[in-house]
C-alpha positions in Angstrom: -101.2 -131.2 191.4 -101.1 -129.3 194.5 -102.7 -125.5 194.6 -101.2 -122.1 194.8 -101.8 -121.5 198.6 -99.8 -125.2 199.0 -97.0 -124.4 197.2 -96.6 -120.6 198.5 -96.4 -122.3 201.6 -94.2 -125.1 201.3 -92.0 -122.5 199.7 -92.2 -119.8 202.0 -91.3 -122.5 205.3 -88.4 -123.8 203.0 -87.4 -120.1 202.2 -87.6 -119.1 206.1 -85.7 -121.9 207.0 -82.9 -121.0 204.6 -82.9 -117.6 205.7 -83.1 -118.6 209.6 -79.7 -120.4 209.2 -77.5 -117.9 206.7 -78.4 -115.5 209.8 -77.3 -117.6 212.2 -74.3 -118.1 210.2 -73.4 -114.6 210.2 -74.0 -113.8 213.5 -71.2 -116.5 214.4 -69.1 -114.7 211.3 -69.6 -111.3 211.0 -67.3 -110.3 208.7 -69.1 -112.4 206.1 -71.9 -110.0 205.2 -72.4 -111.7 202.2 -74.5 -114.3 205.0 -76.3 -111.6 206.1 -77.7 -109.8 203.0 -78.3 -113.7 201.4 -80.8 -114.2 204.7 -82.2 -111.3 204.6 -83.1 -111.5 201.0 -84.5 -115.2 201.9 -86.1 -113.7 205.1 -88.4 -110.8 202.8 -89.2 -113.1 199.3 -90.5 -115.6 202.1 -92.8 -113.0 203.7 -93.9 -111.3 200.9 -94.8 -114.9 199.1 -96.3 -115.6 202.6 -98.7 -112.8 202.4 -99.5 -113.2 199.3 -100.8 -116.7 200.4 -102.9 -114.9 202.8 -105.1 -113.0 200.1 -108.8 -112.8 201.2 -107.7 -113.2 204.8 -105.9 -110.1 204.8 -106.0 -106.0 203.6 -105.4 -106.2 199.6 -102.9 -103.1 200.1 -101.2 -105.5 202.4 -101.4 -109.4 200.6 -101.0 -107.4 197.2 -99.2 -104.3 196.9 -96.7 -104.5 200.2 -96.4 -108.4 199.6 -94.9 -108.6 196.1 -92.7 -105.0 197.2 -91.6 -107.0 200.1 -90.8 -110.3 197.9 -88.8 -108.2 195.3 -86.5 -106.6 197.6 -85.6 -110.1 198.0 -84.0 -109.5 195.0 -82.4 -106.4 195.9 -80.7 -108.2 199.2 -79.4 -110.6 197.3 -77.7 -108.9 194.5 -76.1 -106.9 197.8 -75.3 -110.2 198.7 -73.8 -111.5 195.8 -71.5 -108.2 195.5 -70.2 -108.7 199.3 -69.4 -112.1 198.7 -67.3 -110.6 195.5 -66.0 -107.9 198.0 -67.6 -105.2 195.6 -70.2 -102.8 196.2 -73.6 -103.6 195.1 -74.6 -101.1 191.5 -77.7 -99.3 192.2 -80.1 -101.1 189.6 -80.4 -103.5 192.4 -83.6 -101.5 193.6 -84.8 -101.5 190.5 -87.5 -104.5 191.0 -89.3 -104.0 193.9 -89.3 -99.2 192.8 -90.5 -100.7 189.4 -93.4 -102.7 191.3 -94.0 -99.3 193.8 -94.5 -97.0 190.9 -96.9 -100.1 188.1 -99.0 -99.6 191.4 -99.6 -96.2 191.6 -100.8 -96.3 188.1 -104.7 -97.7 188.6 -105.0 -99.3 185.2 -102.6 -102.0 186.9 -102.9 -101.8 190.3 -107.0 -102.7 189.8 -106.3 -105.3 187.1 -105.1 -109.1 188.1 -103.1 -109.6 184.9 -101.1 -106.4 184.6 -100.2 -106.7 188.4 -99.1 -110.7 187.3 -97.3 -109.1 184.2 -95.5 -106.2 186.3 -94.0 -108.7 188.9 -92.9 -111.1 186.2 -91.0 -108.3 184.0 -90.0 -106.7 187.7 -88.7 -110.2 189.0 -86.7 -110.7 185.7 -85.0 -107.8 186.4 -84.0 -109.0 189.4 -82.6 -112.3 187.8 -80.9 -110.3 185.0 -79.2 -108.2 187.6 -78.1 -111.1 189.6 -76.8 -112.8 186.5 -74.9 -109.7 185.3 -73.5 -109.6 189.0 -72.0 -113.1 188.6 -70.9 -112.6 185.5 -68.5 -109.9 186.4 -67.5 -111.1 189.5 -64.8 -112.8 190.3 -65.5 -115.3 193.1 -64.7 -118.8 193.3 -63.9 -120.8 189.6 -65.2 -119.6 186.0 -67.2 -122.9 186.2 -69.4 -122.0 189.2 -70.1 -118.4 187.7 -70.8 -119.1 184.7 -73.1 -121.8 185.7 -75.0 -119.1 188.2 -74.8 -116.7 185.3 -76.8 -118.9 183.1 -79.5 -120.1 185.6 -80.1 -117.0 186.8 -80.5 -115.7 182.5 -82.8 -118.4 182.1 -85.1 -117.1 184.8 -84.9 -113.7 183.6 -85.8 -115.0 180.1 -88.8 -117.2 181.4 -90.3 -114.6 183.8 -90.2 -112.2 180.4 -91.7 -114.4 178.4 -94.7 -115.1 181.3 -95.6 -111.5 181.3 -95.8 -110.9 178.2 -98.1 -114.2 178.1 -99.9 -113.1 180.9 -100.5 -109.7 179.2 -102.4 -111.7 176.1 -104.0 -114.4 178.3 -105.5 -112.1 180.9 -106.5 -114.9 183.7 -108.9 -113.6 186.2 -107.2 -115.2 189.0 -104.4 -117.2 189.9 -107.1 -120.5 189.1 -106.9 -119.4 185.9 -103.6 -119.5 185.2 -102.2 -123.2 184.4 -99.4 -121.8 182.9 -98.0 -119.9 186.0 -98.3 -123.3 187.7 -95.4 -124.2 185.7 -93.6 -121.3 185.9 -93.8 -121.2 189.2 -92.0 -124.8 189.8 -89.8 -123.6 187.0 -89.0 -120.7 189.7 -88.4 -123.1 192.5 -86.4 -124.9 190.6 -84.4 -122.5 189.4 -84.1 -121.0 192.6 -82.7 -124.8 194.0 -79.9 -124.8 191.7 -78.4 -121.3 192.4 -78.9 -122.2 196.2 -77.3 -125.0 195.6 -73.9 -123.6 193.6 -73.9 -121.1 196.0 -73.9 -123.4 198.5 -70.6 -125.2 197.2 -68.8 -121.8 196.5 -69.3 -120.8 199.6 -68.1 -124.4 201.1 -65.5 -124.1 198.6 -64.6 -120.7 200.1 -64.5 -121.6 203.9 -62.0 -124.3 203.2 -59.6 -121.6 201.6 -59.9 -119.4 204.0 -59.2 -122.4 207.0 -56.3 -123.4 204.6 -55.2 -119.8 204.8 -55.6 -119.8 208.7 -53.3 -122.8 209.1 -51.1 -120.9 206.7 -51.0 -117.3 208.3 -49.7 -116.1 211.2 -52.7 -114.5 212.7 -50.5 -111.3 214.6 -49.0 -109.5 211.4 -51.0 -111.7 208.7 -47.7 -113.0 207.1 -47.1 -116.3 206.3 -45.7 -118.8 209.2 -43.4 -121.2 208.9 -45.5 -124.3 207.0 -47.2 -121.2 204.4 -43.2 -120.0 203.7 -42.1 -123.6 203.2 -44.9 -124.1 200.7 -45.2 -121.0 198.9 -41.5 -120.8 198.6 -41.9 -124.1 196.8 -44.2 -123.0 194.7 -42.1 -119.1 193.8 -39.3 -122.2 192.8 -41.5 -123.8 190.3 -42.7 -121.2 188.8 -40.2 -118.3 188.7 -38.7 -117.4 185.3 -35.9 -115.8 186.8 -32.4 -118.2 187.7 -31.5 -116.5 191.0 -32.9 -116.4 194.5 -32.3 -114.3 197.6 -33.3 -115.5 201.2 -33.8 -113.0 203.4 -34.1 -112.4 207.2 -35.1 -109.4 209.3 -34.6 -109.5 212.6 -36.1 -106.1 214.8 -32.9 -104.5 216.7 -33.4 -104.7 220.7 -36.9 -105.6 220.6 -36.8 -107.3 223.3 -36.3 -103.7 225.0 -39.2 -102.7 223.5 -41.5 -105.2 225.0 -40.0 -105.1 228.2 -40.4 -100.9 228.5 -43.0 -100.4 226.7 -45.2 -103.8 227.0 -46.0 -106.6 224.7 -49.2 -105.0 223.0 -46.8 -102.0 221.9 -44.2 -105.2 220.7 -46.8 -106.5 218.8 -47.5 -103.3 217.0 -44.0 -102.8 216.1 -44.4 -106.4 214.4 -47.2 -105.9 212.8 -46.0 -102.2 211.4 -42.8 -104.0 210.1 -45.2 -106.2 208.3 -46.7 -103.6 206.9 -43.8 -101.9 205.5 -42.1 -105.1 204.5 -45.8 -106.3 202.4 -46.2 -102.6 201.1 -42.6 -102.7 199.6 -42.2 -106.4 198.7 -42.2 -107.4 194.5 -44.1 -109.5 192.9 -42.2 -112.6 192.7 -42.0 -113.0 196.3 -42.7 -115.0 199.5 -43.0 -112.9 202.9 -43.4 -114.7 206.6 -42.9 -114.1 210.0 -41.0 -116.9 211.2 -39.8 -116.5 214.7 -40.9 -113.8 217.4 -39.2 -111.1 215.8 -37.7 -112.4 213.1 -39.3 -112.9 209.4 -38.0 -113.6 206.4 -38.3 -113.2 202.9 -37.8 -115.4 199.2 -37.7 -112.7 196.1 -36.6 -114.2 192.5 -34.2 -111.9 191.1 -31.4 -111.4 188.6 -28.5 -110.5 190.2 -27.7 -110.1 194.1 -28.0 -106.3 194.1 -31.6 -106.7 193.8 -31.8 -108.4 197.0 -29.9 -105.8 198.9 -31.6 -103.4 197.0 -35.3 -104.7 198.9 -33.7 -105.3 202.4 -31.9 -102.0 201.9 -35.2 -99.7 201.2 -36.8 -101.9 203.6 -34.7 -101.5 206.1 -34.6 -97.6 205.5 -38.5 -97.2 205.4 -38.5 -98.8 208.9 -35.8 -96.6 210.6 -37.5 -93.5 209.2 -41.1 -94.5 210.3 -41.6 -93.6 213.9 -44.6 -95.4 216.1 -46.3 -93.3 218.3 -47.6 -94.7 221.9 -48.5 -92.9 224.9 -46.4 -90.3 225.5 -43.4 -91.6 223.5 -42.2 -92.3 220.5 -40.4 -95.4 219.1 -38.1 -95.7 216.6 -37.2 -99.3 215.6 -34.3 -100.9 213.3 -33.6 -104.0 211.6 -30.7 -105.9 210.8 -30.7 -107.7 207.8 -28.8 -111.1 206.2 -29.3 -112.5 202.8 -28.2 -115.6 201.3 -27.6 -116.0 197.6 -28.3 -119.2 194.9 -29.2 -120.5 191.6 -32.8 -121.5 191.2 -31.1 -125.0 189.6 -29.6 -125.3 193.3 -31.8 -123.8 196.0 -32.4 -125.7 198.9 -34.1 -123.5 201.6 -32.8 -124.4 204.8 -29.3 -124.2 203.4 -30.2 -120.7 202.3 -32.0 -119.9 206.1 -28.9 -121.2 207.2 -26.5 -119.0 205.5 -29.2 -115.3 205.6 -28.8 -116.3 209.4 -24.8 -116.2 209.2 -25.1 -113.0 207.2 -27.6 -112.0 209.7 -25.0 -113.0 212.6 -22.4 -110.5 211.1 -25.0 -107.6 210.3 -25.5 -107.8 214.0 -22.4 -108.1 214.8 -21.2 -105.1 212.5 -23.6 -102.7 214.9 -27.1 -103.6 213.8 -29.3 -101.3 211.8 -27.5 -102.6 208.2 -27.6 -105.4 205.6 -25.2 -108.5 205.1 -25.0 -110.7 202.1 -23.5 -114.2 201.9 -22.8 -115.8 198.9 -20.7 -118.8 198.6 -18.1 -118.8 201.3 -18.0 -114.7 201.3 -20.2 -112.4 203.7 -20.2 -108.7 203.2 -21.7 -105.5 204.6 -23.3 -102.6 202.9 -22.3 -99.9 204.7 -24.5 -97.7 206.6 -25.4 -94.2 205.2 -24.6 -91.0 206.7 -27.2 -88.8 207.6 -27.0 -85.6 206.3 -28.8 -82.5 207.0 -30.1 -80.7 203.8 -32.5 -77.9 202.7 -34.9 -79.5 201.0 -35.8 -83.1 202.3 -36.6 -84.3 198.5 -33.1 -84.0 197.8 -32.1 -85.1 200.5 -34.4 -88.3 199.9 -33.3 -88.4 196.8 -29.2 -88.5 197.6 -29.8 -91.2 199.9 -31.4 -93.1 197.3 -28.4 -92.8 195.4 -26.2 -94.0 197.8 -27.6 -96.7 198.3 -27.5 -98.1 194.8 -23.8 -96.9 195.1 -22.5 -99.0 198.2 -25.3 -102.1 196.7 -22.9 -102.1 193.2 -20.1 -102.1 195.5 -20.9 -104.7 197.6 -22.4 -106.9 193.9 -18.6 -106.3 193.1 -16.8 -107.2 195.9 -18.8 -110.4 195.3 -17.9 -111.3 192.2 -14.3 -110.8 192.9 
């Protein structure tokens, strides 16, 4: 069986290594700081095991206490890691190991004794496991498969380094030749730590292809869907909506291009991306939203009736024409016209429903921009365009206009049905 100095070694090259290439990872992704704080924890549990190897050859305050302080903020950096990769922020029991380790030192009792200093880092590095495996069990990453399976590897560390220093604590080796059992502990560790490297390696994999599926699905400008994502998750709103109704909608921006003409096309591609905004703040739950021309997007909500349609393009299109972009020195106001197309779930098709928003689209336009147009069947029709009226308080006025518009939508619903 090989020694202690071997296997600190083989680890701590196998450790560096790791750590070497998670932070050459990040540095070619740096919004992934989960790669970051993973190779840094790598990067310090391989040093501090590395000076611990060097014992004899180097200051105790340095192979002892600043070695094993260094290896359990591993633990620390990795928990951080853990949370980032589950886009939470790391709890503060984190630091726990490595603060437990700083103050067991200060006491002389352990810092002078071998087997309390072997017991303190055990019960300090099953913290750490503990706190990683309560991170992965309320997190929310990847499948409950992979979790639970880190979950339990990393509790079954936490439970072995417990029981080790509480053994050590009755054994009392001398030295690290004396301790047979830590041998096996040890590989334990390493094998241990394999297997979470190893999950983690596949949820992150895992990951990486969702998020390239995601880029071939999203239009990178505004962060709506493109044309393949709408076509597939508006497949997927048909199969599983629970509502018999849909309602195709396209927005098309008044004049814009005006607006990229006088103002230039980084101030066009604001104005896109605000519409986003306001169109993704405002849109239900049962919906589908894209971006599927230059300045034309479009929408799939599952709804009851038509009205609710009109209702969504309506306060859309309101929202938009009150919102006012600021560039410099001028201000823009933008519009929106609006068609939507109306079906049974039993007989959607969607380019017959693109087709027929874009003829309700054609007469909003047509009708003076700036309003919403609904065709269903052979039958277009326009909800009229509200007045603006001045008032003394703006919440009533706010409120009025709210009104109105569920006024000329019912309208509109019945002129429909008739």
């Amino acid at each position: 069986m090989i020694d202690v100095k071997t296997a600190f070694l083989l680890w701590v090259i196998q450790a560096n290594t790791l750590a070497i290439l998670l932070l050459a990872i990040w540095l070619h992704a740096r919004d992934q700081r989960h790669f970051l704080w993973f190779g840094i924890g790598f990067l310090l549990h391989a040093s501090g095991l590395g000076l611990v190897g060097l014992r004899g050859q180097i200051p105790d305050i340095v192979s002892i206490q600043a070695a094993n302080a260094i290896s359990l903020f591993g633990f620390s950096f990795w928990a951080k890691g853990l949370a980032a990769l589950d886009h939470r922020r790391a709890a503060q029991m984190i630091w726990v190991p490595p603060l437990l380790w700083l103050v067991g030192n200060l006491l002389p009792p352990i810092r002078d004794e071998f087997a309390f200093r072997v017991s303190l880092y055990n019960a300090a590095a099953a913290i750490g496991f503990a706190t990683l495996a309560l991170t992965a069990a309320r997190a929310r990453f990847s499948s409950n498969r992979y979790r639970a399976l880190l979950t339990f590897v990393w509790a079954a560390q936490a439970i072995a380094g417990s029981i080790f220093a509480v053994f050590v604590l009755f054994h009392r080796p001398q030295s690290f030749a004396d301790n047979f059992f830590g041998m096996w502990m040890g590989m334990i560790a390493v094998i241990g730590f394999i297997t979470a490297v190893v999950i983690l390696a596949k949820i992150t994999m895992d990951r990486s292809q969702e998020q390239l599926q995601a880029l071939v699905r999203t239009d990178p400008l505004t962060g709506a869907l493109n044309r393949r994502g709408f076509s597939e998750a508006y497949q997927g709103l048909v199969d599983s909506s629970p509502l018999d109704t849909l309602g195709v909608l396209i927005f098309d921006l008044d004049h814009f291009k005006q607006i990229n003409d006088r103002h230039g096309h980084t101030v066009g591609d604001r104005v896109l991306r605000e519409f986003a905004d306001v169109c993704r703040s405002l849109l239900p739950q049962r919906a589908v939203f894209a971006r599927t021309g230059g300045e034309e997007f479009a929408a799939v909500l599952a709804i009851s009736e038509p009205r609710d349609a009109a209702l969504f393009a309506e306060t859309v299109r309101l929202a938009l024409a009150d919102r006012s972009i600021v560039t410099d020195g001028d201000i823009i106001s933008v519009t929106t016209s609006v068609g939507i197309s109306i079906s049974s779930l039993r007989d959607a098709d969607l380019d017959k429903l693109l087709s027929e928003a874009d003829l309700a689209l054609y007469t909003a336009k047509a009708q003076g921009r700036n309003r919403t147009s609904l065709r269903s069947g052979s039958r277009t029709v326009t909800v009229p365009p509200a007045r603006e009226e001045s008032g003394p308080e703006e919440v009533d006025r706010q409120a009025d206009r709210q009104v109105a518009i569920l006024k000329r939508i019912s309208a509109v619903a019945h002129k429909l049905d008739h």
